[in-house]
Phi, psi and omega in degrees: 000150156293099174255118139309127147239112164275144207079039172286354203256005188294201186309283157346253185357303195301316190288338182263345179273310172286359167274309193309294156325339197278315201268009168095359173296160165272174180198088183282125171236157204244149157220180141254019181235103177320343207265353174247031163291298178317323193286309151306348182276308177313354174293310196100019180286156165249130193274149181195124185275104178232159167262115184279056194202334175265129159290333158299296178322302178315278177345295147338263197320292161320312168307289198286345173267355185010074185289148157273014200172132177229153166232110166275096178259036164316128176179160195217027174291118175214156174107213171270120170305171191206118189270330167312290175250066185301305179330293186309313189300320186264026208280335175257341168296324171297337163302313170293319188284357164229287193282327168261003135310299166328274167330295194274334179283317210269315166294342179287312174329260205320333183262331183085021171307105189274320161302107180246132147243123181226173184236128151278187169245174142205139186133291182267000166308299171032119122332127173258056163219189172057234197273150200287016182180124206230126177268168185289353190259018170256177203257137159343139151297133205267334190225054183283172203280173191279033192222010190223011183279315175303325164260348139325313150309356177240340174267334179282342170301288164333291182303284213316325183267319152308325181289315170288349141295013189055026143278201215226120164271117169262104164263092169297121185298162174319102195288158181203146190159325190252159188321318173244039192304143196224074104258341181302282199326313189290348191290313185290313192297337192060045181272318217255089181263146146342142170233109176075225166263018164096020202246047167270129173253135181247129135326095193245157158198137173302136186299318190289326191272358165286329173276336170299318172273328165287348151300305161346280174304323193312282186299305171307336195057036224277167185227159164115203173254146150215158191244114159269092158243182173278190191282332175267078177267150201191143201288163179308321178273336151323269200318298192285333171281320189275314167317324183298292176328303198287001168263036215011021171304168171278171165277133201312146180293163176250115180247132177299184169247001145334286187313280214284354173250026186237283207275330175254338185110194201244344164306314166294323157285357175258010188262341206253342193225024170181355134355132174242151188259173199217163182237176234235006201286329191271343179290325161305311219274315172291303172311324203076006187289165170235128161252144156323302186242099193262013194218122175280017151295329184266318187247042172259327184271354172215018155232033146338111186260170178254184171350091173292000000 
């Protein structure tokens, strides 16, 4: 088939366009930087610099790619995440995540694009209450801390408007692979500490096997959530001393949370102490997905890439 992607050059994109080729598909894919055309054609993507914010430019674009299929992997993150001003730090991916979400369901609508697949999280939307690992039929947290309500609120949005185009919400788990992942470093710095007793659970899933269940939706057309993670959701005091080890870091300092809702917020102790991790059963089971790495204990320790 003809898959759009919009959004190739983020993490995703790079891992889903050379799967996607391998398996005989086309792949028309968007950036907004011209100068990262080439880097998608070496993909084997036909490249086209769209602003997902215009809606005219989408709209264009989509018409002239007459995709079987559009995906959205829009998203716009750089720098040090700012766990403090969570909004802010997420203020043009939420944008991308309604209006240019919007912008792309009206061109696919227009193209006669009968498939939309877009990316979701799973994890800290979570109920931070009842049991520590949550399937797709439980509910969003209803009260998340205010510094995480706007983007919460741009993922319920998303989802609510994909299901109702009859497409398929992928909720990725905490992605880890790439070269330039900007959690290591603070991981090496003894930056990323332990909160309390560590006891928030994260959802991990390796970019390549995130990119393996979305050829998956893709192909299959699959419809609903689905939470792509791994086989292990797992607290914060797990996870986090064994990343280290496997960076050859020292283990992460430990801060009560007093300390650590004084220097970081209140966001951060609840992503590190009350978080819920999510499982991965309906996606196995509907999909077919195998992941490579089904535990981030075996891929943290061999599928790391390393340092650019």
């Amino acid at each position: 088939m003809h898959v759009y992607v919009a959004g190739g050059t983020g993490a995703i994109g790079r891992r889903l366009i050379p799967q996607l080729v391998e398996r005989g598909h086309r792949v028309t894919a968007t950036t907004t930087n011209p100068s990262r055309t080439a880097g998608l054609e070496l993909l084997g993507a036909e490249a086209v610099v769209v602003d997902g914010l215009d809606g005219a430019a989408v709209g264009e674009a989509v018409a002239k790619a007459e995709p079987d299929a559009v995906v959205h992997q829009m998203s716009a993150l750089s720098g040090k995440p700012d766990a403090k001003h969570f909004d802010r730090y997420f203020a043009m991916t939420n944008r991308l995540r309604t209006e240019g979400l919007d912008h792309l369901v009206a061109a696919a609508r227009a193209a006669g694009v009968r498939h939309v697949v877009a990316q979701s999280y799973a994890g800290w939307p979570n109920l931070r209450s009842g049991g520590w690992v949550k399937d797709e039929e439980d509910p969003l947290d209803p009260e998340p801390p205010k510094a995480q309500r706007e983007t919460l609120a741009g993922i319920r949005y998303l989802e609510e408007t994909v299901q109702k185009a009859d497409g398929t919400v992928l909720r990725y788990g905490s992605f880890y692979g790439d070269a330039s992942d900007g959690m290591i470093p603070l991981v090496r710095k003894r930056q990323f500490p332990l909160v309390g007793g560590g006891t928030g659970y994260m959802s991990w899933v390796h970019l390549d096997d995130a990119a393996a269940a979305t050829v998956l939706a893709l192909e299959q057309r699959a419809r609903g959530v689905f939470n792509i993670v791994d086989d292990e959701p797992a607290p914060a005091s797990e996870w986090l001393p064994y990343l280290a080890e496997c960076v050859g870091a020292r283990p992460p300092i430990r801060l009560p949370v007093w300390v650590a809702r004084l220097a970081a917020g209140e966001t951060a102790v609840s992503m590190l102490t009350r978080t819920r991790g999510s499982s991965n059963a309906r996606a196995k089971r509907v999909l077919g997905w195998e992941l490579r790495w089904p535990s981030w204990r075996q891929g943290f320790r061999d599928g790391l890439e390393p340092e650019v």
